[in-house]
Structures are given as structure tokens and as C-alpha cells.
N, C-alpha and C positions, 0 to 999 in steps of 0.2 A: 503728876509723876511722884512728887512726893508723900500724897498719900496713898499711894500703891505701895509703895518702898515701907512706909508705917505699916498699910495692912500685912504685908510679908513680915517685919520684922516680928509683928506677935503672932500672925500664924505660923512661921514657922518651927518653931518650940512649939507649941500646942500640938501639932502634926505631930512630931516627934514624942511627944508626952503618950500620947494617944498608942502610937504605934508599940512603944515601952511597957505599958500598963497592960495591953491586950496581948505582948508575949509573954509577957510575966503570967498572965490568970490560965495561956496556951500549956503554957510551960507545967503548971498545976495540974492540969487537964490531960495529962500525958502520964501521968502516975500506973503502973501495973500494980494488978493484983494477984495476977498467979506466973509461977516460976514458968516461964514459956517467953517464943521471944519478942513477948511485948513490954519489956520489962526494960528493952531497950532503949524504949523510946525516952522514956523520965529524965536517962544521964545526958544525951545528947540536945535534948529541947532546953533542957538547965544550963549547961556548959555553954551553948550556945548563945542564949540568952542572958546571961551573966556576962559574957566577952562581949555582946553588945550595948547593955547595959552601961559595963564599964564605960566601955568609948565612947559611946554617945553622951551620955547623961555625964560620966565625971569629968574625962577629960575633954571633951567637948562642949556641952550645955553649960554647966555647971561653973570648970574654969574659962569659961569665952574664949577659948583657945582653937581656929580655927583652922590653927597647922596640922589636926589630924583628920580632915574631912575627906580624903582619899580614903581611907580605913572605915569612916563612919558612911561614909555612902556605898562601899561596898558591903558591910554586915549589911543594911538596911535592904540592899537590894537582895543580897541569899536569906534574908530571913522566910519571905514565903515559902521559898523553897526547901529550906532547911525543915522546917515543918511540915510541910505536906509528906518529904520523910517520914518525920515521928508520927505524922497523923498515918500513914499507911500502916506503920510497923506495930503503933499500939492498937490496930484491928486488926492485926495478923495472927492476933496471940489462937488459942484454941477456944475460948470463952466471947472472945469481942466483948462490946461497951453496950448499955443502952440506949435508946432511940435516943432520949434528952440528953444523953452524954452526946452523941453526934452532932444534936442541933444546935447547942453551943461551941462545940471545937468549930462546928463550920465557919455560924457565924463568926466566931472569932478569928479565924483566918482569914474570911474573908475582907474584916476590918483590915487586919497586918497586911493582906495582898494589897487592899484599894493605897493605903497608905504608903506602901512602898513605891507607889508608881507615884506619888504626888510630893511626897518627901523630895525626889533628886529634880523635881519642879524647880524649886528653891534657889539648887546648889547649882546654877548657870550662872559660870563666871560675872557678870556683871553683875545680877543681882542679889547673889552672894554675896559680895564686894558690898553691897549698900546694906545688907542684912546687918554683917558684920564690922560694918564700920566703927562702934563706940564699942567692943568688942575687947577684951584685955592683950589680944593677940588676932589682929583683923587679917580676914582671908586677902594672901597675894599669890599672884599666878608666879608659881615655878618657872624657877630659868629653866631652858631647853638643855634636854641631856646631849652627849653625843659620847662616838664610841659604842664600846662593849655596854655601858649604862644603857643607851639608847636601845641597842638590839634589843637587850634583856626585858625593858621596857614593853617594847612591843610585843613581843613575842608571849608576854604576862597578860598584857591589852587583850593581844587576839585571843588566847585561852580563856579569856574571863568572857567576851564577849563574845565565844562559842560556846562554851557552858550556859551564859544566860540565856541565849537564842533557844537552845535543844530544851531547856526547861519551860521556856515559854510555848514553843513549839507543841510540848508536852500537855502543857495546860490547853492551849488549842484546842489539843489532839481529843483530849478526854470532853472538851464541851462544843468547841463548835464546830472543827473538819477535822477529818481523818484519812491519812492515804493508805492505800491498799491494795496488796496486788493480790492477785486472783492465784489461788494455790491449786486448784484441780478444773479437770475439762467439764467440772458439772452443768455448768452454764452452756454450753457449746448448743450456737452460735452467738448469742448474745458477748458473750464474755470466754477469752480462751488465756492457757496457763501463760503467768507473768503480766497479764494487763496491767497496766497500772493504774485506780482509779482515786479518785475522791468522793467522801461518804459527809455525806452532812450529815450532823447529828443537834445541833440546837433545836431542832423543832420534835426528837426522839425524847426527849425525859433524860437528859446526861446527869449521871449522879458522882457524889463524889466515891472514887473508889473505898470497896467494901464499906459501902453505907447506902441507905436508901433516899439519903437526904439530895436532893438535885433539884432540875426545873423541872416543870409538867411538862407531862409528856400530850401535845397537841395536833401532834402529827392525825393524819386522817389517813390509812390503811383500805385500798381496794384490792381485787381479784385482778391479776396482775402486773400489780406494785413489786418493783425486786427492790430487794431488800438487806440490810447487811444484819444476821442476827446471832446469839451467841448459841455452841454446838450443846445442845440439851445431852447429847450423848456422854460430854463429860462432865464431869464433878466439877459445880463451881462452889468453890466455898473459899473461906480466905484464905487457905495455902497456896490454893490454886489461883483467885485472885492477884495475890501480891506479885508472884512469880508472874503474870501476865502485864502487870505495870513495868516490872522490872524488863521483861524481856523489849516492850513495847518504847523504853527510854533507850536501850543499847543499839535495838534497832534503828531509833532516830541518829544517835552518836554513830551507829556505821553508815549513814545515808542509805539504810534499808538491805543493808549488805548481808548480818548476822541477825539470824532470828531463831532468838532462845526461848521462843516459844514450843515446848515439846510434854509430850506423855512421859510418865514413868519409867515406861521403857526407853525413854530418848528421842522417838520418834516424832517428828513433826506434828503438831495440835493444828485440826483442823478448825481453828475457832479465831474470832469468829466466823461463819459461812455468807455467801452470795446466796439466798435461794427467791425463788417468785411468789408471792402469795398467790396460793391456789383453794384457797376454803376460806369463809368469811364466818365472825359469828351467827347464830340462827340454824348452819348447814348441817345436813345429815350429807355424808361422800359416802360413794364406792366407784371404783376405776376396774372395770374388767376391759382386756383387750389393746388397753392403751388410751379408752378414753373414761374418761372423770363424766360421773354423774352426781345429782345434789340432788336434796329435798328439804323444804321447809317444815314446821308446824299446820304453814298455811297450802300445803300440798302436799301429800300423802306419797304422790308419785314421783321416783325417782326419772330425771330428764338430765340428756346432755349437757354438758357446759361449755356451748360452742366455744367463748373466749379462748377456753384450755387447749384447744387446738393449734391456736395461731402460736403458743406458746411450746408446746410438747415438741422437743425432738425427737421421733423411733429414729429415722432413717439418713443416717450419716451419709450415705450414699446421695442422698438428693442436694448436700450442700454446693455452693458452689465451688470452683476451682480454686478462688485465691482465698479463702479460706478455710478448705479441706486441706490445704498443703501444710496447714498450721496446727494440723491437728495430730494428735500422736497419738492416740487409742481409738481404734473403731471394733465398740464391744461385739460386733454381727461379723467381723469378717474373719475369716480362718485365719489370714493371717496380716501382719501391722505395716506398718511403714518403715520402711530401713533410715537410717539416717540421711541420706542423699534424698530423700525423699522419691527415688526413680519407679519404684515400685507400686505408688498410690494407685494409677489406673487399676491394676490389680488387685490392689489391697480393696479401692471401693466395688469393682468387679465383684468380687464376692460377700462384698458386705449388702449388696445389692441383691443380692442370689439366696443370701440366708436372710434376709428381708422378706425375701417372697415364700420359701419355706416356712418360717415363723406363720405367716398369714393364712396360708393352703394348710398348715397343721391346727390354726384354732379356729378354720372354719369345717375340717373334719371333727374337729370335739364337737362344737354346737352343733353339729348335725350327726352327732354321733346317736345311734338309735338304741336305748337302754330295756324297749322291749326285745327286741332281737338278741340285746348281750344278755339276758338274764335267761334266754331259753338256751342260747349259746352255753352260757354256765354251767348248767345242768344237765346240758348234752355232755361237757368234755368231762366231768366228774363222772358221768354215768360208762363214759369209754375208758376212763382209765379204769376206774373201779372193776369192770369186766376183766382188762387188759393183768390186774393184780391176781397173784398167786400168793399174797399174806393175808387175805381178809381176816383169817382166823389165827394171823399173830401178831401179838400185840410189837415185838422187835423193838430194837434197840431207840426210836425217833426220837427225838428232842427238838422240840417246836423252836425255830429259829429263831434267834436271840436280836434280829432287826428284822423290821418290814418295812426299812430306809427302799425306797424307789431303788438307787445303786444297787445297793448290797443285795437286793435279791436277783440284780442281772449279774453283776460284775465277775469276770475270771469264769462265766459259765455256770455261774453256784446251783442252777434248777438242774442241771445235770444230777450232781450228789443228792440232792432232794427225790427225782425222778427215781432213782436207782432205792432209796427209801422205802417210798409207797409203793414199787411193786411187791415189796415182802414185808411192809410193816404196814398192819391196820392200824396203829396210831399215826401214821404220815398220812393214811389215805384218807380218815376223819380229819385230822388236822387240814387234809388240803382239801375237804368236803367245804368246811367249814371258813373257810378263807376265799373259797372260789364262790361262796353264795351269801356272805354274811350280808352285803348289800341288799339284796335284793326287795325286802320286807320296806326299805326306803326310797322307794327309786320313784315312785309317782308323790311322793311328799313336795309341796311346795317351798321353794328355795328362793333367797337373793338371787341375782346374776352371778353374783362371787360365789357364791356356794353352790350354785346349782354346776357353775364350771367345774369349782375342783370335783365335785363328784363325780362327774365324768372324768377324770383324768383317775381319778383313782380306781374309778370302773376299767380303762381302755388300761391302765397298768396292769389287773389282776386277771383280763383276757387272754395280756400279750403273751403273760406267764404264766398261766394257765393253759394257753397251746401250745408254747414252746415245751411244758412238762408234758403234755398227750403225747406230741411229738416225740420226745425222747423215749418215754415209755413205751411209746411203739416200737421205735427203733433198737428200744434196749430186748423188749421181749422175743424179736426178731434177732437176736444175737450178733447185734451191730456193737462195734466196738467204738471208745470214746474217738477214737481216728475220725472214723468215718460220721459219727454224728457232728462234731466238729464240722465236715465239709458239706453237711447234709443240705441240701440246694431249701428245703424248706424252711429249716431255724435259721439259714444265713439270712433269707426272705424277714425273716420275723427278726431278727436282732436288727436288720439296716432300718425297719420302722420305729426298735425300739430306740436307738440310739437319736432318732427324732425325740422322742419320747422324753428321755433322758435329758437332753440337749434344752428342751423346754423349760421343764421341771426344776434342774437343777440351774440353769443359769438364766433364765427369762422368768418364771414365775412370779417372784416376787418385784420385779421391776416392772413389770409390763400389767401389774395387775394389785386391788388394796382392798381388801374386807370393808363389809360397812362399815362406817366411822365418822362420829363416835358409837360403837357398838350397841346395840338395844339393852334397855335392859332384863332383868331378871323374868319379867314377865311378858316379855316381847317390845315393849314398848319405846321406840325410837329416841334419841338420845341426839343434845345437839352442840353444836362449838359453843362454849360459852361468852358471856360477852368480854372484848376485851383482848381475846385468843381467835389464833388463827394458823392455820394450817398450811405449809410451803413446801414444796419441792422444787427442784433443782431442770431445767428443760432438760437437756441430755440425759431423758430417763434412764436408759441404761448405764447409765455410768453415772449417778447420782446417787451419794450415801445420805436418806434426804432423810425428813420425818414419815416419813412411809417405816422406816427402818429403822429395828436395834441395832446397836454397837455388837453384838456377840451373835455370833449364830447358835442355833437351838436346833432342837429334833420335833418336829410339827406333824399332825396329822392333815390327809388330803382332807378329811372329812370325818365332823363328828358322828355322824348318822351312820356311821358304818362299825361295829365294835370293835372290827378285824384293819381296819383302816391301814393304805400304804403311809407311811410315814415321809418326809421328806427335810432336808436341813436348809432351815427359814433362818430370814434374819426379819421377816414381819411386824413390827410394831406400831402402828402409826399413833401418832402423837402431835396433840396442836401447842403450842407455846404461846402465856401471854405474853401481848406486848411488851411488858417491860424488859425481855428480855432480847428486844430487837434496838438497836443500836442505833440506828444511820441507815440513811436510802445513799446506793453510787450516785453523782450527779452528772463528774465528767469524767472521761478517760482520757488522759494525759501522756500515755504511753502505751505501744509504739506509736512514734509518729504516724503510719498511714494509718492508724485509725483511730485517731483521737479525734476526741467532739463529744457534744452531750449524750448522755445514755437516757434511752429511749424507754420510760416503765411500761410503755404500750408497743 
């Protein structure tokens, strides 16, 4: 026993020595160099360190005065803390540090961390007591307070040792769990809004925030591994960074209450996301229809990826009842769930109905017949062309400033068009030209993905292409807009179009992904690189995944067409490397009925 109490008595000053000299060189190491607000960090790493400094080393080490070990074991214990502060704030600046600037602040923190936990080793009553017993002023335990003393006491206790919890908690958080609740119905069935899970991340590569220095990342990544990873869609850099520590600490302090996690605009940051690995390195994708195909190097040919199935949600309507009740968006149904939820029969009644419409419409595209539309083509242009009485004036036309899919149905717009071309031969070239510009590419061999949208772009310029014959008839026969309006034929054609439409503009890009990664310049197939990997979200419709950009754009159906309908995409698929995946969920903790481990298969 007594030579335990000797090895304590010189360890513990060495401990302390140790812990002094590595804040002191932290403290150095915190210096800015440009006016921005990393410049903060120097005053408070100093301040800090010098008030510890003090007490520990002068009035404590130094004069053997043990009456202020309450003060010195609290600095010792917010020092790590206090610095992972400055270490945040002097990478926040605009410029950052270099890599060998990171790898010695870490190390050095991470000296100050281990030694923090081992320093108040020591300071247990007894053994303190024998530390300091030949000591100029030897440790004795305080009389008991009571009274207002006493509250104040406590209620100091509990704040210190809620503070140290949430920062520990924090340190946790950033390397080995993380909780998590589920911010959108992307996941739906797997995961619905509000879950609450737990994300491991010690086996993901946790690094220290805004630096690259951490552990390896060892985790092993398959085709349908869900996954928790950070949203490529926004800007991570160290603005955004820091502001995501900071929101990620307030969070803890509210028990998940307040989450200052948000965009620019204020709006909730969907980051990190839940999504499933769906591409592995080596893979050539494309998803027409709803299902995911691949290709290797070592096969040429594009084939299903059964797995993707068991995973892909279309059909909301097939869940089951106790957890359809939970669900609050069903992108297929015309209409949603009221809050009593009394309406869902309903609601999946028809999501079940445009279910099957979706299906009956992309199996009339693939079997849409593109010699028939191309001679069809050239019939309606040859009837209206007859039908016109401007062939020989050129008239006012001005070739229409969108070939958005919308904009050339919407409010009737072929109408004004129609009424053009019978007295202007630049409308009737113009829609010469618009109704046949495909046709030169129609037997070209295509992807599955491109061979579809052509057809969609073909069955767009039919649908408007009869509906303008149609008017043009109607109109040369001195029908008035009343009566074309009620004309039993165009209604016939606009109730196909609005399928049409319905498709195009809110299914296309979810229910369907260009080759990817895209061939390149010479045709030649292109593949996930190693490392990266490609996810989406099951509840494909309702999933803002890697399939997708952040912004919508103005896209053609088809490059092969010069005259091409246009349509507004948000298409971009994109694989993300690993390291910028976090944490696998392990369990769900919340609601009660259905917690238990999550399932990556």
C-alpha cells in the first residue's frame, strides 16, 4: 500500500506537468493569421491556459497548497473541452491550417484529453489525502454545507455535471454513436418521420471536425447497406461545418428538442441523410421503369439487380395497414391523409389506381410504334399544310420561346399556334419542322434510358401535332374558340395528354436514371470508382437522393432530336466517396412499437 501511495505521490505532478506543457504548445498552436474569425481562438486558448496554469502550477503544485483542488480539478476537467472550442474556431477561419498543423493540434489534444481523465484519478478523497500529506497545506474534506450554501452548491454540481455529460456525450457523438432521427419519408418502410435511431460510426473513419485527421475508415460497404451519409447537395466547407458542430451540441443540450441545423434560407438542412447503397464500385447503372440495372468491365451487358427490388418502394398502396397509418405523403394518390387519419382507405384507393395508370402508360410507351408515328407525322403536316391559306405569307410567327412538355399544352396554348399556321408560312415551316425533326433518328440504337425518353418525346409531338390538325380543322370550318374548347376530339386528346404530363413532369425523373456513370466522349463506358458508391433513398418517389440535383433545370427528352420537347429535371446522379459516409443505423430506440435492431438486408 505504501508503495502505491509513493507511486501516486510522483505521478501525480508529472500527470499535471504533462497536461500544462501540452496546453501551453495548444495554446501556441491556435495563433490566426488572417483577420476572420479564427483569430479567436489565440485569446481564449491563452486566457484559458494561463488561469489554469495559474492554479494548478502556482497555487497549487508549486505552494503544496491543497485548499484549492476544487478549482484545479475543474479547469483540468473543461480544458479538453475548452479547446476542441479553439480547435473548431481556428478552422473555421476562410483559409484553414495545414494538414501538419492538424496532426499536431490533434495529437496534442488528444494528450490534454487522455490526461484529463487520469489527472481527477488522483484527486479521490483518500488518496489525495496520502498524495498530500507532507504537503505545506494538506488535502482535508470539507465540513458539510447546509442552508442556502448547500442549494447553491448543488444546483452548481448539477450544472457542471450536465455540462460535462453533453460535452462528453458530444465527443461520443463525433467518434463512436450518434442518435438520429429520421427527417423525411425517404426511407418508407424501413424508416418513417421521427424514428429515432442509433448510428455507429467508430468503424466509418470519424475524423476530427473540419480536418481530415481521424481513424481509418474499415467499415466494408455492400448493395444494400443503409447507411447515414453527409447531403452532397449542400456546401460542406467550414462555415458550414462549424455551424453543424454548433447546432449538433444545442441539440444535445435541448435533448433533441432544437435543431439549428438549417440552410440560408432558414430552412431545415437535410444532412446528414438515411439512404441504401444501391451501386458498388466497378458498376456501370441505369433504372428505366423502376428497376436498377448494372454492368461490369467483365460484362458488357446491362442485367437486373434483383437485390434492388426487395428494397425499391413504387407502391405505397401495397404497405401494410399499421404502417400506412404512419405515413403522411403518398406521392401516387390524388389525394393525402387528413389528420384523423379516417381518409387513408381512400387516400391508398387511389394511390393504388394511379399505380396502375403509371404501368398501362409505360407499357403503351415501350410498345409505342415509331414507324407508324413517323408516317403519322408526315400525314398531319401534309393535312394541315393543305388545310392553310398563308403558305405564301410569311405573317407575323415567332417560333415559340419554350418546348417545356407544359408550356406547349398549358391554358390551350396550340390553339393560338393553330390559328398561326393557317395564314402564316413561317408557323407552318416552323411546325413542318418540329413535327418531323426526329424522324432521321428513330431507328438509331439507344440505352433503355434514351431509347424511352425518345419515345416520350415522339408521343409529346403526336399528341400536339393532332390536337393542332384538329384545331386547324375546326378553325378553317369557322368554329369558334367556344366550341373547340368543347370539341369531343381535343377533350379525347388532352385527357391522354394530361397522362402524359402527369408522367413527365412528376414521375420521370424518379421512377427512372440515365446511364451512370455516363460513357464517355467516345462512347466508352465509365465506372463507380473505387471507394464511391451510389445510394438512394426506397421510397423512390419521394426521395431527394443521388439520382438528383438540388435545383431544378430545363432538360431535353432527347439529344437526337434538334427540335427536342424540353422538360424541367432535377436529374443528376452522383456517387459519393466513402468518406463522406458517417455511420450505419444499428438500432431504433424510438417509438416503442417498433424499436429493435435495423435490418441492412
Amino acid at each position: 500500500m505504501e508503495k502505491n501511495n509513493n507511486k501516486n505521490t510522483k505521478a501525480f505532478p508529472i500527470c499535471v506537468y504533462i497536461e500544462l506543457i501540452s496546453a501551453i504548445i495548444f495554446s501556441l498552436f491556435t495563433f490566426g493569421y488572417h483577420a476572420d474569425i479564427s483569430l479567436v481562438a489565440l485569446p481564449v486558448a491563452v486566457l484559458y491556459t494561463a488561469v489554469t496554469v495559474y492554479f494548478c502550477f502556482f497555487k497549487v503544485l508549486l505552494k503544496k497548497d491543497a485548499t484549492r483542488i476544487g478549482v484545479f480539478l475543474r479547469l483540468i476537467q473543461y480544458l479538453p473541452f475548452v479547446f476542441l472550442f479553439c480547435f473548431v474556431i481556428r478552422r473555421a477561419g476562410k483559409y484553414g491550417v495545414p494538414y501538419w498543423y492538424d496532426v499536431v493540434t490533434v495529437i496534442l489534444w488528444t494528450i490534454i484529453f487522455i490526461f484529463s481523465l487520469i489527472i481527477p484519478y488522483f484527486i479521490n478523497e483518500k488518496r489525495f489525502t496520502k498524495i498530500t500529506e507532507n504537503w505545506n497545506v494538506p488535502f482535508k474534506k470539507k465540513p458539510k454545507l447546509h442552508g442556502v450554501k448547500w442549494v447553491l452548491f448543488e444546483i452548481l454540481d448539477w450544472i457542471d455535471q450536465l455540462v460535462q455529460a453533453v460535452f462528453c456525450v458530444l465527443l461520443f457523438q463525433i467518434f463512436v454513436l450518434q442518435l438520429y432521427v429520421i427527417p423525411s419519408e425517404s426511407m418508407v418502410p424501413a424508416f418513417l418521420v421521427k424514428d429515432r435511431v442509433v448510428v455507429t460510426k467508430l468503424d466509418c473513419g470519424p475524423k476530427f471536425p473540419l480536418t481530415e485527421i481521424g481513424l481509418n475508415d474499415f467499415a466494408k460497404y455492400k448493395r444494400g447497406d443503409i447507411v447515414v451519409v453527409r447531403n452532397p447537395h449542400y456546401k460542406i466547407d467550414r462555415k458550414s461545418e462549424i455551424k453543424t458542430v454548433t447546432s449538433q451540441l444545442v441539440y444535445m443540450l435541448t435533448f433533441m428538442a432544437v435543431n439549428l441545423n438549417t440552410d440560408e434560407n432558414g430552412n431545415m438542412k437535410y444532412d446528414p441523410l438515411v439512404k441504401r447503397v444501391c451501386g458498388v464500385p466497378g458498376e456501370q447503372l441505369v433504372m428505366q421503369d423502376g428497376v436498377l440495372y448494372r454492368r461490369t468491365k467483365d460484362d458488357d451487358t446491362f442485367t437486373p439487380v434483383n437485390e434492388d427490388t426487395k428494397f425499391a418502394c413504387w407502391d405505397l398502396s401495397s404497405l401494410n395497414s399499421t404502417i400506412a397509418k404512419k405515413v403522411e405523403t403518398f406521392p401516387l394518390a390524388s389525394i393525402q391523409p387528413n389528420r384523423a387519419g379516417t381518409n387513408l382507405q381512400t387516400v391508398m384507393k387511389s394511390a393504388a389506381e394511379n399505380y396502375e395508370t403509371m404501368i398501362e402508360f409505360e407499357e403503351k410507351r415501350r410498345n409505342y410504334d415509331l414507324e407508324s408515328a413517323a408516317f403519322r407525322a408526315k400525314e398531319i403536316v401534309r393535312v394541315v399544310s393543305n388545310l392553310s391559306y398563308g403558305k405564301n405569307n410569311k405573317g407575323n410567327f415567332t417560333t415559340p420561346d419554350s418546348l417545356n412538355e407544359y408550356d406547349l399544352f398549358k391554358g390551350m396554348a396550340f390553339v393560338d399556334v393553330a390559328k398561326q399556321i393557317i395564314s402564316s408560312s413561317d408557323a407552318l415551316e416552323w411546325f413542318n419542322t418540329f413535327m418531323t425533326s426526329w424522324i432521321d433518328a428513330k431507328d438509331h440504337n439507344r440505352d433503355i434510358y434514351s431509347e424511352s425518353n425518345f419515345r416520350l418525346n415522339v408521343m409529346t409531338k403526336m399528341y400536339y401535332g393532332e390536337l393542332i390538325s384538329r384545331c386547324v380543322y375546326l378553325l378553317r370550318n369557322n368554329n369558334s374558340d367556344s366550341a373547340i374548347d368543347n370539341d369531343y376530339a381535343i377533350n379525347d386528346l388532352i385527357d391522354e395528354v394530361q397522362i402524359l404530363d402527369w408522367y413527365i413532369r412528376g414521375l420521370l425523373d424518379s421512377r427512372n436514371m440515365p446511364v451512370f456513370p455516363a460513357n464517355d466522349s467516345n462512347g466508352q463506358p465509365q465506372y463507380i470508382p473505387e471507394d464511391s458508391f451510389f445510394m438512394m433513398g426506397d421510397n423512390r418517389f419521394n426521395s431527394l437522393d443521388f439520382r438528383h440535383s438540388a435545383e431544378e433545370f430545363e432538360a431535353v427528352l432527347t439529344t437526337e432530336d434538334p427540335h427536342s420537347v424540353t422538360y424541367t429535371s432535377l436529374m443528376d446522379p452522383h456517387y459519393v466517396n466513402k468518406r463522406l459516409i458517417i455511420g450505419k443505423p444499428t438500432y431504433r430506440f424510438s417509438p416503442a412499437s417498433r424499436r429493435g435492431t435495423v435490418q441492412p438486408r
